[in-house]
One Martini backbone bead per residue (centre of mass of N, CA, C, O) as a GRO file, in nm:
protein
  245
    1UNK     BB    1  -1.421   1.123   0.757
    2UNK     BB    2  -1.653   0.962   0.686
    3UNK     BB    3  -1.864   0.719   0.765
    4UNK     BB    4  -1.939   0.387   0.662
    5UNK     BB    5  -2.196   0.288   0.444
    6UNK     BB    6  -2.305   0.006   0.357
    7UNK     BB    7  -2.489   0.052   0.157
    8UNK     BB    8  -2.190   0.166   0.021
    9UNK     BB    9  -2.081  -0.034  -0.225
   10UNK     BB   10  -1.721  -0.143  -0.371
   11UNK     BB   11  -1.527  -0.191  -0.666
   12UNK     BB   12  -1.185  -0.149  -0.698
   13UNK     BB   13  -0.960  -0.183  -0.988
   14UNK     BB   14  -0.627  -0.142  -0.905
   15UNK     BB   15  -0.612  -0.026  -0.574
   16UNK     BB   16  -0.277  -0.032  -0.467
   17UNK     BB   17  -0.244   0.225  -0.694
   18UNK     BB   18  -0.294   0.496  -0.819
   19UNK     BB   19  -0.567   0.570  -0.915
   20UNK     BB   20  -0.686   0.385  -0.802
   21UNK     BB   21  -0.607   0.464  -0.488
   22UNK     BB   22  -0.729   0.769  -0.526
   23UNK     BB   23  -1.004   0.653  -0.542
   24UNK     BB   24  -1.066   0.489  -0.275
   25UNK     BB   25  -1.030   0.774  -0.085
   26UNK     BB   26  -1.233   0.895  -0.180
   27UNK     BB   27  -1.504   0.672  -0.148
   28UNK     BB   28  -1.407   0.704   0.207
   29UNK     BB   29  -1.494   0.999   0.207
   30UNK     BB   30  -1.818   0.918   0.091
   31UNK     BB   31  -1.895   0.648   0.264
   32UNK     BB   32  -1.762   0.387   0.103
   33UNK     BB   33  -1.712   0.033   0.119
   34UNK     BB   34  -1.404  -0.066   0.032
   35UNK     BB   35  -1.293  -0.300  -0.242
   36UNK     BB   36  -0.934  -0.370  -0.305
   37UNK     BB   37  -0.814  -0.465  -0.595
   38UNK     BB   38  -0.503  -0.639  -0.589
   39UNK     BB   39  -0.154  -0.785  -0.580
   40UNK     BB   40   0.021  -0.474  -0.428
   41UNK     BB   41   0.055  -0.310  -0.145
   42UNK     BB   42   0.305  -0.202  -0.126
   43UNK     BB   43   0.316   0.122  -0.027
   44UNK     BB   44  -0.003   0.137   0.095
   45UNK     BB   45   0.018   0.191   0.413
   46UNK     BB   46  -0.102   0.537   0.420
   47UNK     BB   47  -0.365   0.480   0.286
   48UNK     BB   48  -0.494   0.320   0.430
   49UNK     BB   49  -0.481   0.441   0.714
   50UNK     BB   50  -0.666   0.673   0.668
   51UNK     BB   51  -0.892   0.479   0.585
   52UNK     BB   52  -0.941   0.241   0.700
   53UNK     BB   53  -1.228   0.027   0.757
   54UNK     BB   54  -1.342   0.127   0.457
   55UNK     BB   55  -1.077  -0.068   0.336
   56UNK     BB   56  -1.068  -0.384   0.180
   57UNK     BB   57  -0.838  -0.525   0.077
   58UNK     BB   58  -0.756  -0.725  -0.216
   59UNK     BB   59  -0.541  -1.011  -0.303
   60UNK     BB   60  -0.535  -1.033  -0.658
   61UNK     BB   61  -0.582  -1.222  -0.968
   62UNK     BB   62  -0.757  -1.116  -1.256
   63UNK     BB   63  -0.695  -1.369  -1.415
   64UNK     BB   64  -0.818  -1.538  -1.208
   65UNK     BB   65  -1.145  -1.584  -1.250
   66UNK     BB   66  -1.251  -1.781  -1.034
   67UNK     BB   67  -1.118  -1.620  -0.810
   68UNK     BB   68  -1.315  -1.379  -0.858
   69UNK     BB   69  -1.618  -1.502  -0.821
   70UNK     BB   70  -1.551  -1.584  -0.540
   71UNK     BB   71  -1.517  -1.317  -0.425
   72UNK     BB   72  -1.782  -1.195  -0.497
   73UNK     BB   73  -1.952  -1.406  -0.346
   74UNK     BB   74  -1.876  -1.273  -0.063
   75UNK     BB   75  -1.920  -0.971  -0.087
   76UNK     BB   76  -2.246  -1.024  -0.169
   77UNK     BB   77  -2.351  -1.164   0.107
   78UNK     BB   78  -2.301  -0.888   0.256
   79UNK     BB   79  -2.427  -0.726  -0.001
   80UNK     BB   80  -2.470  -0.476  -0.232
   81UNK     BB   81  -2.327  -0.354  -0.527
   82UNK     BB   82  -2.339  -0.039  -0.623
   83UNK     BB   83  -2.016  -0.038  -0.738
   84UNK     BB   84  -1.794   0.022  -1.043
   85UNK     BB   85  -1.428   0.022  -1.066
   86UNK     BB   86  -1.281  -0.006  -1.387
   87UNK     BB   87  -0.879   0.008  -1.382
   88UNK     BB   88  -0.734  -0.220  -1.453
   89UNK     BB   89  -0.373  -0.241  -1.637
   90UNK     BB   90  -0.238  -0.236  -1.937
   91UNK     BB   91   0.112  -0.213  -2.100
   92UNK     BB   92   0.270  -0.198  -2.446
   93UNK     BB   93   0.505  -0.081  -2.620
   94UNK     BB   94   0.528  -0.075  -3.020
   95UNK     BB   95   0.568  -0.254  -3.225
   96UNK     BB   96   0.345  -0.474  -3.349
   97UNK     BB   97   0.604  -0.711  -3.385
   98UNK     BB   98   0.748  -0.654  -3.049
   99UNK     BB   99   0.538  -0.822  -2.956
  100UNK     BB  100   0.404  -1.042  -2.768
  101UNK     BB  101   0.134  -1.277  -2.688
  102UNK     BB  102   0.128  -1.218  -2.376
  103UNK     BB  103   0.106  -0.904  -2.396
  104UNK     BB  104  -0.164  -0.931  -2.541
  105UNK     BB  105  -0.312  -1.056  -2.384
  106UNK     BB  106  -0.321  -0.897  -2.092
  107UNK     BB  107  -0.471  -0.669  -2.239
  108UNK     BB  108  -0.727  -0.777  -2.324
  109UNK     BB  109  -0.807  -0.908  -2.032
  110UNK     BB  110  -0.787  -0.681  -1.882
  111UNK     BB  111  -0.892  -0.445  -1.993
  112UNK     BB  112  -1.179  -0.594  -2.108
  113UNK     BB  113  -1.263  -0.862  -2.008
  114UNK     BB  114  -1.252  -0.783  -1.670
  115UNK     BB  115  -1.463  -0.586  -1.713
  116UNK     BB  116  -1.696  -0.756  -1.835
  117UNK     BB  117  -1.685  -1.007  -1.573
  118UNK     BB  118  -1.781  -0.839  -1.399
  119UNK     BB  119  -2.012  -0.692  -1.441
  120UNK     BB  120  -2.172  -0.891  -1.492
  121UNK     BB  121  -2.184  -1.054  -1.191
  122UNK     BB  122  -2.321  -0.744  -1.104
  123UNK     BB  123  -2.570  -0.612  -1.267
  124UNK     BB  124  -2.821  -0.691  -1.112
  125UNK     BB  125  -2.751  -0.534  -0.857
  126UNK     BB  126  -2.708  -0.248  -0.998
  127UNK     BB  127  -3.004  -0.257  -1.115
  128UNK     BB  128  -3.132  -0.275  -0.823
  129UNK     BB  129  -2.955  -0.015  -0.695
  130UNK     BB  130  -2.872   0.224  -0.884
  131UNK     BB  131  -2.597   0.172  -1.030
  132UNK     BB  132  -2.271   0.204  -1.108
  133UNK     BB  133  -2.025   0.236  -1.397
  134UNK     BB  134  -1.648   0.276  -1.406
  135UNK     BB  135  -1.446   0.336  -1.662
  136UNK     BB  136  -1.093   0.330  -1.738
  137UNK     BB  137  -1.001   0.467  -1.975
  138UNK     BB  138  -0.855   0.650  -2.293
  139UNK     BB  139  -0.743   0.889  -2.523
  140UNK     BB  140  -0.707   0.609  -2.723
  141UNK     BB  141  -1.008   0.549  -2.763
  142UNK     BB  142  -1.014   0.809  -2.997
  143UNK     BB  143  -0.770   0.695  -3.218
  144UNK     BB  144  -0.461   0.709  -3.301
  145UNK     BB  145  -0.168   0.412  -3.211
  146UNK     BB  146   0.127   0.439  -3.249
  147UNK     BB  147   0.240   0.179  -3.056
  148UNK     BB  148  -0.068   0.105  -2.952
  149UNK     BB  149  -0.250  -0.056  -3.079
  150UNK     BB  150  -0.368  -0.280  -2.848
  151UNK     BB  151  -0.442  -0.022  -2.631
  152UNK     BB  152  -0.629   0.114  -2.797
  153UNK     BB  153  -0.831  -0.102  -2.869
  154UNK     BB  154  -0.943  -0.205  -2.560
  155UNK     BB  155  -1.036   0.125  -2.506
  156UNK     BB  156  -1.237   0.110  -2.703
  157UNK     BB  157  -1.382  -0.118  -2.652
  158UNK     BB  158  -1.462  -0.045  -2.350
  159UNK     BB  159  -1.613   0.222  -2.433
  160UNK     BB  160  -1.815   0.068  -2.639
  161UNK     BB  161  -1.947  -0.092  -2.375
  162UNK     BB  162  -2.034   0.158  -2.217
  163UNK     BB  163  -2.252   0.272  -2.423
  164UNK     BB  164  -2.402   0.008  -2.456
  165UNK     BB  165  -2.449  -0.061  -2.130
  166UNK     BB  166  -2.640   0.192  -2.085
  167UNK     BB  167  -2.875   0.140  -2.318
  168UNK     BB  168  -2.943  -0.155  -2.170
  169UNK     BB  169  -2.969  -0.004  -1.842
  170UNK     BB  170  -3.148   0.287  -1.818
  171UNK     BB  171  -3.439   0.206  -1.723
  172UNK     BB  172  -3.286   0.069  -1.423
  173UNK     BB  173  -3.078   0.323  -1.307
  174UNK     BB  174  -2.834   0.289  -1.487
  175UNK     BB  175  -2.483   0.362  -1.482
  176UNK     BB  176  -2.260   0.411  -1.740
  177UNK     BB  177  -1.890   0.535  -1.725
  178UNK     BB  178  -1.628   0.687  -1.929
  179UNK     BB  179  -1.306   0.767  -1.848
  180UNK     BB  180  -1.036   0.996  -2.017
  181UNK     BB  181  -0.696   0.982  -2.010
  182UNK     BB  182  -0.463   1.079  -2.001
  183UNK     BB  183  -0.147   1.195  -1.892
  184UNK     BB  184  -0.033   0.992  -1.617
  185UNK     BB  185   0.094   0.952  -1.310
  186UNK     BB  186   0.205   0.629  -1.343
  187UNK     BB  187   0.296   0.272  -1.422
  188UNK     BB  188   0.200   0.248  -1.688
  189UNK     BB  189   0.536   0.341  -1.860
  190UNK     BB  190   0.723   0.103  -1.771
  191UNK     BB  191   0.746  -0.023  -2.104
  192UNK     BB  192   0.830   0.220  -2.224
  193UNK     BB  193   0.989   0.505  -2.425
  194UNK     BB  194   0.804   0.672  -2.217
  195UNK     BB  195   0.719   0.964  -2.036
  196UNK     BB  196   0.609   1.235  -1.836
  197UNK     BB  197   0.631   1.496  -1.779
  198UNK     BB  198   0.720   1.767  -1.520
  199UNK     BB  199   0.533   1.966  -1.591
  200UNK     BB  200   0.275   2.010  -1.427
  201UNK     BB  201   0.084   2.067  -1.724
  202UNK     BB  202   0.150   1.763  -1.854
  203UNK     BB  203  -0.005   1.646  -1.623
  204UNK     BB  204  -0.153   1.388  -1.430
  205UNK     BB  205  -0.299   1.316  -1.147
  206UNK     BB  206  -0.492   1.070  -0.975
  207UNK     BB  207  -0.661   1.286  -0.819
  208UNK     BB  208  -0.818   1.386  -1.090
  209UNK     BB  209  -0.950   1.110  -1.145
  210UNK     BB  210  -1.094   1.110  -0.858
  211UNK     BB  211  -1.273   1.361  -0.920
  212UNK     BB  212  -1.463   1.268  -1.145
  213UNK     BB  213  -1.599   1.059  -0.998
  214UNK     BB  214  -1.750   1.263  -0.807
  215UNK     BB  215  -1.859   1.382  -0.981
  216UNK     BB  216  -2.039   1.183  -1.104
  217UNK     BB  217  -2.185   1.086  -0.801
  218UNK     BB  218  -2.286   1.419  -0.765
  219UNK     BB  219  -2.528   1.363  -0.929
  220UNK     BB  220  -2.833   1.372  -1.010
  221UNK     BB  221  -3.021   1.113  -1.090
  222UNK     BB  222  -3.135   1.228  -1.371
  223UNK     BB  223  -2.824   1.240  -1.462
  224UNK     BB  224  -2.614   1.112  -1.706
  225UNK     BB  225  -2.277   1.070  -1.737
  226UNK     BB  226  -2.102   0.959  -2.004
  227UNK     BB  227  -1.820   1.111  -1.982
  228UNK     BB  228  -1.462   1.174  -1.926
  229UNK     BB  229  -1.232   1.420  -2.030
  230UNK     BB  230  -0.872   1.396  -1.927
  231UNK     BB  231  -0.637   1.701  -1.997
  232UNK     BB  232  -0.368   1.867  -2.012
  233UNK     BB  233  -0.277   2.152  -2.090
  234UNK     BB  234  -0.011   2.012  -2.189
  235UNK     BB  235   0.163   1.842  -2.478
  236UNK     BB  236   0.332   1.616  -2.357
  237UNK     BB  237   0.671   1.386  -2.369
  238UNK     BB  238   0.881   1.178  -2.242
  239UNK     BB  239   1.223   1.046  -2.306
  240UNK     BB  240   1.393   0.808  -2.266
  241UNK     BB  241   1.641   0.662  -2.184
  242UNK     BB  242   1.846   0.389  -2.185
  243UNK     BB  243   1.878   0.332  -1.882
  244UNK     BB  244   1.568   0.368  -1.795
  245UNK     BB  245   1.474   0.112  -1.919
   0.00000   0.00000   0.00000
């Protein structure tokens, strides 16, 4: 693993596990200080270990504002950040009658609204570091989502936010992209009666959108990428026992 260089600081939110997890590992073996937001590292005592010092986890509660705020502002004490990569998310499926107001909020905030404020606390560093913002939006902000309405509603909007503010931001050397996977091995379809399906071609491992990550990032400052759709070669996916939910 590189040793971690101060210049190249990042945030990566939802990096307890899944995905942001193993952006984390990627962006900590290209040399840059990760602080990872999430609620609970249980769980992830193995890659952290890997990090070492590179890593610098925060338990935090990414809707109570305020104290994310003043989070960012300790965290920029100590010099600027170069990247923020926006992956913290939330789902529920099912008809949207069945949807709980709860629920509904949490979607919103989490996916769209969180996204959004934190970009905006960051995005002067951003601009004068000639630095990236990466949102992890998905292949349903893209479509119809039968059963996913308010899920796919956040994706598109967040898709849309990222599009707008890279042409916003991009004569200050700002990148913005927004990468949309498919059906990606993670605990996002806990509340669903549907996961991955188990064939290898069937699903992304999280693993997959941190290369994704990587490319984008290794790409020449002249040339900015816009998205980055991936998707398994098979388009499956399993449904749940009525046990298993």
């Amino acid at each position: 693993m590189e040793r971690a260089d101060l210049s190249k600081r990042t945030i990566v939110t939802g990096a307890s596990s899944g995905i942001g997890l193993a952006i984390s590992e990627v962006l900590c073996q290209m040399g840059y200080q990760v602080y990872g937001f999430g609620r609970d590292f249980s769980g992830a005592e193995e890659k952290m270990a890997r990090m070492g010092a590179s890593f610098c986890p925060v338990t935090i509660d990414l809707l109570k504002t305020e104290d994310v705020l003043l989070k960012l502002k300790e965290i920029r004490k100590e010099g600027p950040v170069q990247l923020l990569v926006n992956n913290a998310g939330a789902a529920y499926y099912g008809p949207h009658e069945t949807l709980k107001p709860a629920q509904i909020s949490e979607m919103v905030r989490l996916n769209l609204e969180v996204p959004m404020i934190l970009t905006q606390a960051l995005l002067r560093d951003l601009k004068a570091e000639k630095g990236t913002v990466i949102n992890i939006s998905s292949v349903t902000a893209e479509g119809v989502n039968t059963y996913g309405c308010v899920y796919g509603a956040t994706k598109a909007g967040l898709a849309s936010f990222t599009k707008s503010l890279f042409e916003e931001g991009r004569k200050s050397g700002l990148k913005v992209v927004s990468i949309a996977p498919d059906m990606t091995q993670t605990r996002l379809y806990r509340n669903a009666d549907f996961t991955v399906d188990e064939e290898v071609s069937a699903h992304l491992m999280p693993e997959d959108v941190a290369r994704a990550v990587r490319f984008i990032l290794e790409q020449p400052e002249r040339m900015a990428v816009a998205q980055v759709t991936l998707r398994p070669q098979l388009h499956r996916i399993k449904r749940k026992k009525t046990a298993d939910k």
